[in-house]
C-alpha positions, 0 to 999 in steps of 0.5 A: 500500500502506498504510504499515506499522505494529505491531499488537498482538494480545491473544489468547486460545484458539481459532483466531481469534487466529492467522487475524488473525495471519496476516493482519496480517502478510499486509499487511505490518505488525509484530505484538506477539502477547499470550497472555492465556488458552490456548496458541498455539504458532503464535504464535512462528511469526507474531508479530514479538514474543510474550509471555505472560501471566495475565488481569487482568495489565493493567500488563504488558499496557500495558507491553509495548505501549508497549515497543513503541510499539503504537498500535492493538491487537487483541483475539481468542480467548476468555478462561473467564468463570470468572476475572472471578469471582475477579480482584481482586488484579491492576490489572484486577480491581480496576478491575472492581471499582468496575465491578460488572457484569462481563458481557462487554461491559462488561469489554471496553469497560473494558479498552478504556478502560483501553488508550486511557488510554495512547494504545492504540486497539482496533480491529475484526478486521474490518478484516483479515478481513472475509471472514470474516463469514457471509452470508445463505442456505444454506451447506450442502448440506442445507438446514433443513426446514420443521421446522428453519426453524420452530424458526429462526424461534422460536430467532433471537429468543430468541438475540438477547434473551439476547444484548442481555442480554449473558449469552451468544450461543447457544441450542439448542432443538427443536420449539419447546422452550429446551433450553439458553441459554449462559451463562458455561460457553460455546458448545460446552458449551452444545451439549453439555448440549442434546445430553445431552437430545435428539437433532437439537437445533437451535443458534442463534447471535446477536450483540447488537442492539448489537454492538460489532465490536471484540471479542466478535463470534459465531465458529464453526469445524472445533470447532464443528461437531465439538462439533455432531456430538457433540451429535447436533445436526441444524442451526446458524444464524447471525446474517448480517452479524454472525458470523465463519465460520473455515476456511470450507471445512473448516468447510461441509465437515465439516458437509456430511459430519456432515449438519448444516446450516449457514444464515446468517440476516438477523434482519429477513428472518426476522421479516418471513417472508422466510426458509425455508418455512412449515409 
């Protein structure tokens, strides 16, 4: 058994922050759990150590961790876009600041930098949850037709270009029609504005051509698909290899009974038309 160490956990909403709670501790290691955005009431069920507080918040973040002695540290959830536009009072916002750019991967990579000035090291949820990553093929009992396929094949492209450009990492289309490209407002209300156009919308999710598995990986999960079922929308695929699938059998399960259909993709197998039926 590896030897026990604490792990922080910088965490913002969703589900995820507590699946990799729970298996953090599930080997046995000590958690210093951070809310940074949204409320976690599971966390002082799990957590060793829980503290919360606001975004951009840098030096208590570094505090608490050294208070500590975290070495290796976690980041997971997601945190509204809308609050780097108005950061600049705090340690954070006046490094991004001198940044400029403030698209996500920048700002993480700095937050990064800014943790390991400390000796604090991010390190990939994938070393806890590897299991959790989406494999290629068909994960529902209803499989994409050929129009939904010819749409795949149309929308993983673009999905991965928007996602290089780091602006977001879904888009909806329809019968080889952009509906609607995330942007800051976030995944599910991607989905929403798409449904609020068509019906039977087709969504794509993709990571970045250089994805950096310490954070920011494409997640989905039970809300997802319930975003989905709201939106009238007929299928989700995912980039294979490169997203995380939260409670997988609730998730397949509720997309099962909503009729939606749920496909991993290899972007290097579709392009060479090795996935899916032709029209």
């Amino acid at each position: 058994m590896e030897s026990r160490q604490v792990i922080g956990l910088i965490a913002g909403m969703g589900r995820l922050p507590e699946i990799l709670a729970e298996a953090v501790k599930a080997k046995g290691h000590g958690l210093v759990w951070v809310t940074v955005s949204g409320e976690e009431p599971s966390a002082s069920r799990i957590a060793d150590y829980t503290y919360r507080t606001t975004f951009g918040e840098l030096d208590g973040v570094r505090s608490i961790l050294q208070t500590h002695h975290v070495r290796r540290v976690l980041l997971a959830g997601g945190v509204p876009r809308a609050l780097l536009v108005g950061s600049g009072n705090t340690a954070l916002g006046q490094e991004l600041a001198r940044l400029g750019d403030r698209r996500d991967q920048p700002v993480l990579v700095l937050f990064a930098q800014l943790l390991a000035q400390i000796g604090v090291t991010v390190i990939s949820p994938l070393e806890f949850v590897r299991e959790l990553v989406v494999e290629a093929g068909v994960l529902t009992r209803r499989g994409p037709s050929e129009a939904e396929w010819a749409d795949i094949r149309f929308g993983m492209p673009v999905a991965r270009a928007v996602a290089a450009l780091d602006v977001g990492q879904t888009v909806a289309v329809k019968s080889g029609v952009i509906l609607a490209v995330e942007a800051a407002e976030g995944t599910d209300a991607t989905i929403q504005r798409a449904g609020s156009l068509v019906d039977g919308v087709r969504v794509i999710k993709a990571a970045r051509p250089s994805q950096d598995e310490r954070f920011d990986l494409p997640t989905i999960g039970t809300q997802t698909i319930e975003v989905l079922k709201t939106a009238r929308a007929s299928l989700l695929a995912l980039e294979a290899g490169r997203t995380l699938l939260l409670d997988r059998k609730q998730t397949i399960a509720a997309a099962d009974a909503a009729g939606i259909a749920l496909v991993g993709v290899e972007p290097v197998a579709l392009s060479a038309g090795a996935v899916g039926p032709r029209t």
